[in-house]
MITI-245402 format. One record per residue (C-alpha): residue number from 1; x, y, z. Coordinates in nm, 2 decimals. Layout:
# MITI-245402
@num = NUM | x = X | y = Y | z = Z
...
This chain:
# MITI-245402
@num = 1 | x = 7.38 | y = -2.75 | z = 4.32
@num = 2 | x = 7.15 | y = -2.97 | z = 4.55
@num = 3 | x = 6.90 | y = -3.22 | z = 4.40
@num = 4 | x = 6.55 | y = -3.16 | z = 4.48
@num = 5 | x = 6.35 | y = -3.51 | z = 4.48
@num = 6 | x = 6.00 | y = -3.44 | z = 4.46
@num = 7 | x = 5.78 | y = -3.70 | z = 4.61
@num = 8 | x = 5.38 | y = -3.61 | z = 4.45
@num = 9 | x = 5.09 | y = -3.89 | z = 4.51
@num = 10 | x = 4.85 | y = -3.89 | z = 4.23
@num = 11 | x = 4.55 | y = -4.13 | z = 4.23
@num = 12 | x = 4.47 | y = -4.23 | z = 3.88
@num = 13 | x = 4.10 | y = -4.04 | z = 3.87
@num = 14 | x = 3.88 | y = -3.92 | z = 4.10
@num = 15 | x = 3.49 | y = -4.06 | z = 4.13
@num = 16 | x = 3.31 | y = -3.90 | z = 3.82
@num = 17 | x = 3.61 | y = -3.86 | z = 3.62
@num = 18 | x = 3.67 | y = -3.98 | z = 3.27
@num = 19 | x = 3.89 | y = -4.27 | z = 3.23
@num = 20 | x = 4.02 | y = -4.18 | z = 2.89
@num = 21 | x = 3.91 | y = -4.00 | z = 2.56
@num = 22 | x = 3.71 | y = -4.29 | z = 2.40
@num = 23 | x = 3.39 | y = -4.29 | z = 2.27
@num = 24 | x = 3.11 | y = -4.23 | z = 2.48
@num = 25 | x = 2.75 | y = -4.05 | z = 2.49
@num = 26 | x = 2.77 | y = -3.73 | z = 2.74
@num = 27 | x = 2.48 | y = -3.50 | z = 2.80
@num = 28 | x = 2.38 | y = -3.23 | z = 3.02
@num = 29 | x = 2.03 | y = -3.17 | z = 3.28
@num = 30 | x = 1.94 | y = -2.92 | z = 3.51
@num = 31 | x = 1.93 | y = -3.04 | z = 3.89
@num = 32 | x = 1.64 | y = -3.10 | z = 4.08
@num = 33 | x = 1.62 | y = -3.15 | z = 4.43
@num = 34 | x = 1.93 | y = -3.26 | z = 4.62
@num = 35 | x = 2.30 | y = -3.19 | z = 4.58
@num = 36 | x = 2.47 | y = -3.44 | z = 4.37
@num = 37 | x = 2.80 | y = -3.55 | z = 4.35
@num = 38 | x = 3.06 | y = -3.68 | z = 4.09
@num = 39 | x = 3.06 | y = -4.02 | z = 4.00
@num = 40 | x = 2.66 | y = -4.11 | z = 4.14
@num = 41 | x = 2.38 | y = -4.24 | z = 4.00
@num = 42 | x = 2.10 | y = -4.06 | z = 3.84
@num = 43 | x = 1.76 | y = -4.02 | z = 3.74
@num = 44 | x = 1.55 | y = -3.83 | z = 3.49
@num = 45 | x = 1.27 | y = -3.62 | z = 3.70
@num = 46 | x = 1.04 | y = -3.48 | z = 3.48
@num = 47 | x = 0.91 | y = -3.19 | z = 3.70
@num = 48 | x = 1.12 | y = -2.91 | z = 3.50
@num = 49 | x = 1.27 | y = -2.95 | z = 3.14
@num = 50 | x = 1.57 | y = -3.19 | z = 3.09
@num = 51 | x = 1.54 | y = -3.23 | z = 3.49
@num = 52 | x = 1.76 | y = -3.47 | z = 3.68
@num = 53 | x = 1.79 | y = -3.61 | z = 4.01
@num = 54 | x = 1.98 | y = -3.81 | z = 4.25
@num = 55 | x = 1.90 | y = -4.22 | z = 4.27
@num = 56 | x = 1.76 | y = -4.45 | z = 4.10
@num = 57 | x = 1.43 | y = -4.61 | z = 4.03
@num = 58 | x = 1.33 | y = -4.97 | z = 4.09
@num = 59 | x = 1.17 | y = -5.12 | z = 3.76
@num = 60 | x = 1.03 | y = -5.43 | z = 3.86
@num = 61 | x = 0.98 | y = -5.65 | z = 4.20
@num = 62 | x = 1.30 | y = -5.85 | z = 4.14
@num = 63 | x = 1.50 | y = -5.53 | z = 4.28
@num = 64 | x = 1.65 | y = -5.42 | z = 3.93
@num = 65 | x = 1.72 | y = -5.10 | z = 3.78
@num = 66 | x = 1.86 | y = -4.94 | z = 3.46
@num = 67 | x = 2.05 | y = -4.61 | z = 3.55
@num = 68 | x = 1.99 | y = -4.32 | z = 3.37
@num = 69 | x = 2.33 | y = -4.13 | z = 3.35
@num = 70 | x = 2.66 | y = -4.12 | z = 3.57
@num = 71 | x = 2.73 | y = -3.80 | z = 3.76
@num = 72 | x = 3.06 | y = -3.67 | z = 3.52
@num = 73 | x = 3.34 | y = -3.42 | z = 3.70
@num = 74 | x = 3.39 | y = -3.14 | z = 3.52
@num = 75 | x = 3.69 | y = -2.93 | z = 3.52
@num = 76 | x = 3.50 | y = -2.59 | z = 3.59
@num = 77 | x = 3.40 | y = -2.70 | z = 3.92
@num = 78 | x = 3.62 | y = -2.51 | z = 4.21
@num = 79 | x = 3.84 | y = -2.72 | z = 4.40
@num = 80 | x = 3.71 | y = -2.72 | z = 4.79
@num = 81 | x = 4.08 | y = -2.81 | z = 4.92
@num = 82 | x = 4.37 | y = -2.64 | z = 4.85
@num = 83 | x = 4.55 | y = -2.90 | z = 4.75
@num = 84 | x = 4.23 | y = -3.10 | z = 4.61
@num = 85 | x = 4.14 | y = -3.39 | z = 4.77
@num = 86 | x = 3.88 | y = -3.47 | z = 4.51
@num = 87 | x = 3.58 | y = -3.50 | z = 4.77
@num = 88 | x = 3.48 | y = -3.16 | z = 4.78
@num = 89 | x = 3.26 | y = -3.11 | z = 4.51
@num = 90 | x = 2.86 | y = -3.10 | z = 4.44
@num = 91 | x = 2.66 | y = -3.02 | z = 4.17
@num = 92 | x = 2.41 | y = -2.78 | z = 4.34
@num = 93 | x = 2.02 | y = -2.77 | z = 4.31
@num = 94 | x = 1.90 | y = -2.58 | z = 3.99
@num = 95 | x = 2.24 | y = -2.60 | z = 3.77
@num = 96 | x = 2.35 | y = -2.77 | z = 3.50
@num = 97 | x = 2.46 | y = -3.14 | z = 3.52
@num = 98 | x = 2.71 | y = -3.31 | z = 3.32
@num = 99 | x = 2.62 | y = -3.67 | z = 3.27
@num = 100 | x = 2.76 | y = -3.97 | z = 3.11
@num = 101 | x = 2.52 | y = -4.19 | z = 2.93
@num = 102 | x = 2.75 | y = -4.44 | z = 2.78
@num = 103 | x = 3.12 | y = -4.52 | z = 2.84
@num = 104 | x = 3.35 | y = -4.53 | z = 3.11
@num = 105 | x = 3.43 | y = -4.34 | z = 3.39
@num = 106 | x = 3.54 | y = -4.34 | z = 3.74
@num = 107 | x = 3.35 | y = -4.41 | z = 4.03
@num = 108 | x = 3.42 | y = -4.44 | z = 4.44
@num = 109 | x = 3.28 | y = -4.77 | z = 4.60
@num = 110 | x = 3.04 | y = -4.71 | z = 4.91
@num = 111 | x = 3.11 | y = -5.06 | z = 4.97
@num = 112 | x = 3.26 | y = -5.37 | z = 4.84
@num = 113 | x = 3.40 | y = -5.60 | z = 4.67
@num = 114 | x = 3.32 | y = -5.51 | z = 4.32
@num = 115 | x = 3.45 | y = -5.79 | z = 4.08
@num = 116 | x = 3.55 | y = -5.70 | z = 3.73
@num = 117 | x = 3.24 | y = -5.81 | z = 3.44
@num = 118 | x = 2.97 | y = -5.80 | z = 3.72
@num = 119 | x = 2.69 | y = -5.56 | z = 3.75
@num = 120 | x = 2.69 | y = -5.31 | z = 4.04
@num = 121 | x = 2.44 | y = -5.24 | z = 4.29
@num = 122 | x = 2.33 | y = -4.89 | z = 4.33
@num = 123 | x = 2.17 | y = -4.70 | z = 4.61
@num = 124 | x = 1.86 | y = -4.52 | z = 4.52
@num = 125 | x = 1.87 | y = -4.29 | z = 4.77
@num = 126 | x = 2.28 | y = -4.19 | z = 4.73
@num = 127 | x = 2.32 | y = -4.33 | z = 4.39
@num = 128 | x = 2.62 | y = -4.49 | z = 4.52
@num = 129 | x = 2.73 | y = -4.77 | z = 4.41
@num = 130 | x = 2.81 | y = -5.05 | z = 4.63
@num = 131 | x = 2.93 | y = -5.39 | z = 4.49
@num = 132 | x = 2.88 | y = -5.64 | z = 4.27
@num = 133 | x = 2.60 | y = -5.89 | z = 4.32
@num = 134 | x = 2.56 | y = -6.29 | z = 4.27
@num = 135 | x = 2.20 | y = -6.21 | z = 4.27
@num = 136 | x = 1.97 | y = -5.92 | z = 4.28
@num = 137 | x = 1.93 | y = -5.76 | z = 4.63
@num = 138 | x = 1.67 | y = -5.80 | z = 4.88
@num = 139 | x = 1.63 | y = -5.47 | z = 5.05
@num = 140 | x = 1.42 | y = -5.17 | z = 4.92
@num = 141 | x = 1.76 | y = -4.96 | z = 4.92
@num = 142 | x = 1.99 | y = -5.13 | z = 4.68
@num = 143 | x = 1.89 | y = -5.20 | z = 4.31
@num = 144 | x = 2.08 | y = -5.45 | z = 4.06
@num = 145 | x = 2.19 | y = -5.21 | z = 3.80
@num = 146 | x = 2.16 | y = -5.38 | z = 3.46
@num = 147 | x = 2.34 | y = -5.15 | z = 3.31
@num = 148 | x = 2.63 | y = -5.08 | z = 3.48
@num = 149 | x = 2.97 | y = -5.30 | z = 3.47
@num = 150 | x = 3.28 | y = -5.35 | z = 3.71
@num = 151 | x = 3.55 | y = -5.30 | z = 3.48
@num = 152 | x = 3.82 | y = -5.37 | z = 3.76
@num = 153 | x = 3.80 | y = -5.55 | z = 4.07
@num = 154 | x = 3.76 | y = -5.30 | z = 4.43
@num = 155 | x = 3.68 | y = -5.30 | z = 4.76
@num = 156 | x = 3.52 | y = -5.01 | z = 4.98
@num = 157 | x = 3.66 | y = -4.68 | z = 4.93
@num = 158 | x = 3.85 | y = -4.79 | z = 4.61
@num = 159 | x = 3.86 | y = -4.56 | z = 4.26
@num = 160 | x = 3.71 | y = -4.81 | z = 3.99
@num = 161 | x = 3.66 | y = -4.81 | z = 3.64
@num = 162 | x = 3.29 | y = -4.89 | z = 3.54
@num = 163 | x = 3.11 | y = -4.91 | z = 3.19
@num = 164 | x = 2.74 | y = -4.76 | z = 3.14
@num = 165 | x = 2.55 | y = -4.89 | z = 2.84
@num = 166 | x = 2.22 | y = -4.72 | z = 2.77
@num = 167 | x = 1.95 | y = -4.94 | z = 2.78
């Protein structure tokens, strides 16, 4: 009988996705305004009921931020790609969000390098998150997110693991 070897490349997550089954604080909002993806930064937006949108918000002149909730991949969401690639998904305007408030999770840099310990930047008009920073930025684009941790070192393109806290 011939031996089959069988030669499968598996990432270990995807951006959004949950790194294990610790604790953590999920909830859900309804979308308001642009698609969203898996693993990105968002805001509350108080124009409908439990509302949330894509970004950030810039809390004070030193170009810092807390982030609300972390985009979270759920499992109900149709693959795009036969086999998945993983990049293929949105949350659409008007449905129900999954979010992670506090924990860890997966996320995609936009850029890099992210060292492990050090706050992220995010984009506010993405919510992508880009690196880690010495300092706070000094653009109008990228915010210092207070709240959100490296928990591996990366560079651009690369699957990390990140911690939220709710602040």
């Amino acid at each position: 009988m011939p031996i089959q070897d069988f030669n499968l490349y598996i990432g270990k997550g995807y951006a959004g996705q949950l790194v294990d089954s610790g604790p953590r604080v999920a909830q859900s909002g309804t979308l308001v305004g642009a698609d969203v993806g898996f693993g990105v930064a968002t805001k509350r937006n108080d124009s409908v009921k439990r509302g949330i949108s894509l970004g950030t918000d810039q809390i004070d002149s030193s170009f810092t931020t807390n982030v609300y909730a972390i985009s979270h991949r759920e499992l109900n969401h149709e693959a795009g790609t036969r086999p998945s690639t993983g990049e293929d998904f949105v949350y659409k305007a008007t449905e129900s969000v999954s979010l992670i408030r506090q924990g860890y999770l997966y996320i995609k840099l936009a850029s890099g390098p992210a060292t492990r310990g050090d706050a992220l930047l995010v984009d506010e008009a993405t919510g992508e998150f880009t690196q880690t920073a010495v300092a706070a930025p000094s653009t109008g684009t990228e915010y210092l997110a207070t709240n959100v941790f490296a928990d591996e070192d990366g560079t651009v393109g690369d699957i990390i693991k990140v911690r939220i806290d709710i602040k």
